[in-house]
N, C-alpha and C positions, 0 to 999 in steps of 0.2 A: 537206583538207576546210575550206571555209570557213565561217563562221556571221554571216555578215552580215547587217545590219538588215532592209536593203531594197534591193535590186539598180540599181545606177546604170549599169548601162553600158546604151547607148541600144536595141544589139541583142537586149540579153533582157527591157527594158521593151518593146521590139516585137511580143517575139515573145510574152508575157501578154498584147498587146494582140491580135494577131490569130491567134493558134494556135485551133486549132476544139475540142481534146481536151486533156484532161488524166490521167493514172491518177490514180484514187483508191486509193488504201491504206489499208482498217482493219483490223479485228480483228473475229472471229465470237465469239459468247460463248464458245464452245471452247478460240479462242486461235489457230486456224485464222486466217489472211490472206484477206483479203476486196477483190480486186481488181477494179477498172471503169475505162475509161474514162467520163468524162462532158463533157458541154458546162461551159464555164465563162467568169466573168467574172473580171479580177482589178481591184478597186478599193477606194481607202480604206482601202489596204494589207491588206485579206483575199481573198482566194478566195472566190468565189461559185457555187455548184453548186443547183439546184433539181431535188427528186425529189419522189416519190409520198409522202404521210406513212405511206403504210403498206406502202412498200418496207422488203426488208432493209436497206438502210443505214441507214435511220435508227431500226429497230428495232436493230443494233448499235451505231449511234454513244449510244444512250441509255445500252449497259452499259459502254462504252469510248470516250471520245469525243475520243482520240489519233489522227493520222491524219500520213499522207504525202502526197505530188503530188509528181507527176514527168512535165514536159512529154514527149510520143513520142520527141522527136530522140536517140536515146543516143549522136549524134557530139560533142553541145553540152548537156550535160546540165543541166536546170535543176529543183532538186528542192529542195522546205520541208517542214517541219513545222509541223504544230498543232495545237489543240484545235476538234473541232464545237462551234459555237452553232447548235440549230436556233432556226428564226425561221417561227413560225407565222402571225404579220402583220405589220402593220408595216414592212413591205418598202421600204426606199432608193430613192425616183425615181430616185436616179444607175444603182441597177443592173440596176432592171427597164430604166431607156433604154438600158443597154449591153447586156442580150439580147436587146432589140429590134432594136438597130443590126447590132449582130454577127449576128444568128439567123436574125432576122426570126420572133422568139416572145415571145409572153406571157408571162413566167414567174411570172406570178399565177395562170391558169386551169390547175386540177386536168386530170390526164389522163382521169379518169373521176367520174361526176356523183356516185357514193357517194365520194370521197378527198377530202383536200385538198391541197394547195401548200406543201409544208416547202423555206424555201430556208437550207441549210448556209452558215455563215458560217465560213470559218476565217482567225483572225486568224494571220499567219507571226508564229511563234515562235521559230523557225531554218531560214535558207537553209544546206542541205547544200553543193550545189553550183548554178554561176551562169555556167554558157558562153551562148558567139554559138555563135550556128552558123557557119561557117565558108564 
């Protein structure tokens, strides 16, 4: 198991750069595992994720706000942990451009006219594991 800072090798800075999915991993107030894929960016050395603010995850990540990622491939496994920061404004032009480029989405505009735009900031805490795909 590795615990590395931030992943150098050029093939798994590629594949943060253009992988479409991510699983998210948290925890239910139960204790129960709480899994999703979602769209992501990764920049500024955190994980970027934008949900509903009044999705469950981000009503979990308030009681528990330790999390996983683990990109699909399980041939080339690349998986971190960290802590949620929700971020209720103040949003990074670097990473609404990079869900713009990537998406071709907004990731300021709420999905419904009563919600708003909470975008999960997770800074890597520790790289588990860090493959190419092969």
């Amino acid at each position: 198991m590795s615990t590395l800072r931030y992943p150098s090798d050029p093939a798994v800075l590629g594949r943060l750069a253009t992988e479409r999915n991510v699983w998210l991993c948290g925890v239910r107030p139960d204790g129960s595992p709480h899994v999703t894929p979602v769209w992501f960016v990764f920049a500024q050395g955190s994980w970027w994720i934008g949900v509903d603010g009044n999705s469950v995850k981000v009503r979990n990540f308030r009681v528990n706000p330790r999390v996983s990622l683990a990109l699909e491939d399980g041939r080339a496994p690349v998986v971190a942990e960290g802590e949620v920061r929700l971020r209720h404004d103040g949003f990074p032009a670097e990473v609404t451009a990079a869900f713009a480029a990537k998406y071709a989405w907004d990731v300021t505009v709420p999905d419904r006219p009563d919600s708003e735009r909470v975008l999960l900031e997770i800074p890597v805490s520790r790289w588990l594991l860090c493959g190419a795909a092969q």
